[in-house]
DRENDO-1510 file (C-alpha; in Angstrom, 1 decimal, always signed):
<recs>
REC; n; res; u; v; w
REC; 1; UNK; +83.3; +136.5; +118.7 .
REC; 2; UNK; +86.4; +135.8; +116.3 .
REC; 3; UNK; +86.7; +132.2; +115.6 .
REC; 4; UNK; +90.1; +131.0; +114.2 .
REC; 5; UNK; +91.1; +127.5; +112.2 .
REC; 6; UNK; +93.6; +125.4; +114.2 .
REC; 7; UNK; +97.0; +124.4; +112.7 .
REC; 8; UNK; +96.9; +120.8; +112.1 .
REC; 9; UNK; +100.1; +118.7; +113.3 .
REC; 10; UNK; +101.8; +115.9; +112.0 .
REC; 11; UNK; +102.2; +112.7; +114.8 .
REC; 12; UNK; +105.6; +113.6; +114.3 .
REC; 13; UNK; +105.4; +116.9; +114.8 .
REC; 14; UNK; +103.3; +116.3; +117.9 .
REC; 15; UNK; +105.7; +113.6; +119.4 .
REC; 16; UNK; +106.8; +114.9; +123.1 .
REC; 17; UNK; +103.7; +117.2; +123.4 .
REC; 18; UNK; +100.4; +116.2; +125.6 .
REC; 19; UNK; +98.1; +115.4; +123.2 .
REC; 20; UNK; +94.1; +116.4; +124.8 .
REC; 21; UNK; +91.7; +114.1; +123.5 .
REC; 22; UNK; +88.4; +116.0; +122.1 .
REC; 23; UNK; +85.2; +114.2; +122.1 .
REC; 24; UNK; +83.2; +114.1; +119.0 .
REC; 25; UNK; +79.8; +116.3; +119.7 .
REC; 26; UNK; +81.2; +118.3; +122.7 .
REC; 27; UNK; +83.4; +120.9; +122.6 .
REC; 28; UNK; +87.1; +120.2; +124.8 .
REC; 29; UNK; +86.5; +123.5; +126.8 .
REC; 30; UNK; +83.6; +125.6; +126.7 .
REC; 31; UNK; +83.4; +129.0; +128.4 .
REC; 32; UNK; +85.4; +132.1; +129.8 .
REC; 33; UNK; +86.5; +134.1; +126.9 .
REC; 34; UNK; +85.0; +134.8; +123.4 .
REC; 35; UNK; +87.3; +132.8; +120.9 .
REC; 36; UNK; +86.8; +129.9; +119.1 .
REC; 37; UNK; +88.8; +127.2; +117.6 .
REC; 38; UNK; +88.1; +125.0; +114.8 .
REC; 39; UNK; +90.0; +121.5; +113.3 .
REC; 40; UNK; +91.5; +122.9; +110.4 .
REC; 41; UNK; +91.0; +119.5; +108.5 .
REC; 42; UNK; +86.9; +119.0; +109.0 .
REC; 43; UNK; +86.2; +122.7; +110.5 .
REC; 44; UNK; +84.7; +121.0; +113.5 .
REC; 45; UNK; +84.7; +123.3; +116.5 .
REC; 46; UNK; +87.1; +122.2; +119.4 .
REC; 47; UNK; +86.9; +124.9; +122.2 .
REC; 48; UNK; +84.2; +127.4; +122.3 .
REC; 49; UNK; +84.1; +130.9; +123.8 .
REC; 50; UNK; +87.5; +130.6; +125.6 .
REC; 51; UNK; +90.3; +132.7; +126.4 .
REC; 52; UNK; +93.1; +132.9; +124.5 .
REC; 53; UNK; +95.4; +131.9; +127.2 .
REC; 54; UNK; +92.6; +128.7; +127.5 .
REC; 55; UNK; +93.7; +127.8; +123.9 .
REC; 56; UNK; +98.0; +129.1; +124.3 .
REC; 57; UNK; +99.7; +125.8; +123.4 .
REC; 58; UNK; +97.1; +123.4; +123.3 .
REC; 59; UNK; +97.5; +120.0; +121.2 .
REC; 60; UNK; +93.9; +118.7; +120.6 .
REC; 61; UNK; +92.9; +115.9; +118.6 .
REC; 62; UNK; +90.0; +116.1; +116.7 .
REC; 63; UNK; +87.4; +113.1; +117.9 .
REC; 64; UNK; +85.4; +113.7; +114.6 .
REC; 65; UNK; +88.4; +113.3; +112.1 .
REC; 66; UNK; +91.1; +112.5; +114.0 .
REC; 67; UNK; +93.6; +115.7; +112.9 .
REC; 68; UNK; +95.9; +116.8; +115.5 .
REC; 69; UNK; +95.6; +120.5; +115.9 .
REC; 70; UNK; +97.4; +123.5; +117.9 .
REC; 71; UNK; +96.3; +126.7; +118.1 .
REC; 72; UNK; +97.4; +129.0; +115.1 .
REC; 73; UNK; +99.4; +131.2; +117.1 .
REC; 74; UNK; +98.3; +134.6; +116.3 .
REC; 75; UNK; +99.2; +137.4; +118.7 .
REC; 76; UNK; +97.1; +140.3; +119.8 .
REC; 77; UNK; +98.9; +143.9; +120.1 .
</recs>
Protein backbone atom coordinates (compact mmCIF):
# COMPACT_ATOMS: atom_id res chain seq x y z
CA UNK A 1 0.00 0.00 0.00
CA UNK A 2 2.56 2.85 -1.14
CA UNK A 3 1.46 6.13 0.15
CA UNK A 4 3.01 9.26 -1.54
CA UNK A 5 3.30 13.18 -0.20
CA UNK A 6 1.33 15.59 -2.47
CA UNK A 7 3.03 18.55 -4.16
CA UNK A 8 1.83 21.58 -2.52
CA UNK A 9 0.75 24.56 -4.96
CA UNK A 10 0.96 28.12 -4.86
CA UNK A 11 -2.75 30.04 -5.42
CA UNK A 12 -1.01 31.21 -8.27
CA UNK A 13 0.14 28.23 -9.44
CA UNK A 14 -3.31 26.79 -9.01
CA UNK A 15 -5.22 29.74 -10.67
CA UNK A 16 -7.37 28.19 -13.77
CA UNK A 17 -7.35 24.62 -12.20
CA UNK A 18 -10.63 23.16 -10.20
CA UNK A 19 -9.67 23.29 -6.92
CA UNK A 20 -11.58 19.97 -4.71
CA UNK A 21 -12.28 21.02 -1.37
CA UNK A 22 -11.21 18.26 1.27
CA UNK A 23 -12.90 18.09 4.56
CA UNK A 24 -11.00 18.09 7.58
CA UNK A 25 -11.43 14.30 9.26
CA UNK A 26 -12.61 12.56 6.06
CA UNK A 27 -10.69 11.61 3.42
CA UNK A 28 -11.78 13.35 -0.31
CA UNK A 29 -12.05 9.84 -1.89
CA UNK A 30 -11.75 6.68 -0.24
CA UNK A 31 -11.62 3.31 -2.02
CA UNK A 32 -10.80 1.40 -5.35
CA UNK A 33 -7.09 1.22 -5.60
CA UNK A 34 -4.27 0.89 -2.99
CA UNK A 35 -2.46 4.47 -2.97
CA UNK A 36 -2.48 7.00 -0.71
CA UNK A 37 -2.01 10.69 -0.71
CA UNK A 38 -0.85 12.90 1.92
CA UNK A 39 -0.80 17.19 2.27
CA UNK A 40 2.72 17.64 1.90
CA UNK A 41 2.55 20.65 4.32
CA UNK A 42 0.77 18.82 7.67
CA UNK A 43 1.12 15.06 6.24
CA UNK A 44 -2.63 14.77 6.64
CA UNK A 45 -4.06 12.08 4.40
CA UNK A 46 -6.34 13.34 1.55
CA UNK A 47 -7.44 10.23 -0.63
CA UNK A 48 -7.09 6.83 0.80
CA UNK A 49 -6.66 3.48 -1.09
CA UNK A 50 -7.33 4.89 -4.57
CA UNK A 51 -6.27 4.37 -7.95
CA UNK A 52 -3.82 6.21 -9.41
CA UNK A 53 -5.90 7.44 -12.19
CA UNK A 54 -8.36 8.49 -9.03
CA UNK A 55 -5.52 10.84 -7.92
CA UNK A 56 -4.05 11.82 -11.99
CA UNK A 57 -4.41 15.69 -11.83
CA UNK A 58 -6.14 16.30 -8.92
CA UNK A 59 -5.95 19.85 -7.13
CA UNK A 60 -7.08 19.29 -3.45
CA UNK A 61 -7.02 21.67 -0.71
CA UNK A 62 -6.22 20.56 2.52
CA UNK A 63 -9.33 21.32 5.07
CA UNK A 64 -6.86 20.73 8.01
CA UNK A 65 -4.12 23.37 6.87
CA UNK A 66 -5.33 24.76 4.10
CA UNK A 67 -2.16 23.84 1.50
CA UNK A 68 -3.17 23.29 -1.96
CA UNK A 69 -1.84 20.08 -3.22
CA UNK A 70 -1.58 17.96 -6.63
CA UNK A 71 -0.46 14.73 -6.95
CA UNK A 72 3.41 14.31 -7.22
CA UNK A 73 3.30 12.92 -10.49
CA UNK A 74 5.32 9.86 -10.39
CA UNK A 75 4.90 7.37 -13.19
CA UNK A 76 4.78 3.65 -12.93
CA UNK A 77 6.73 1.58 -15.82
Amino acid sequence: MPQFNMILLTEAQAAGAEILEHTKGTPLREGGGDETYRCGRCKTVLLVDVAHHDAHGVVIRCGKCGAINTEPHHHHH
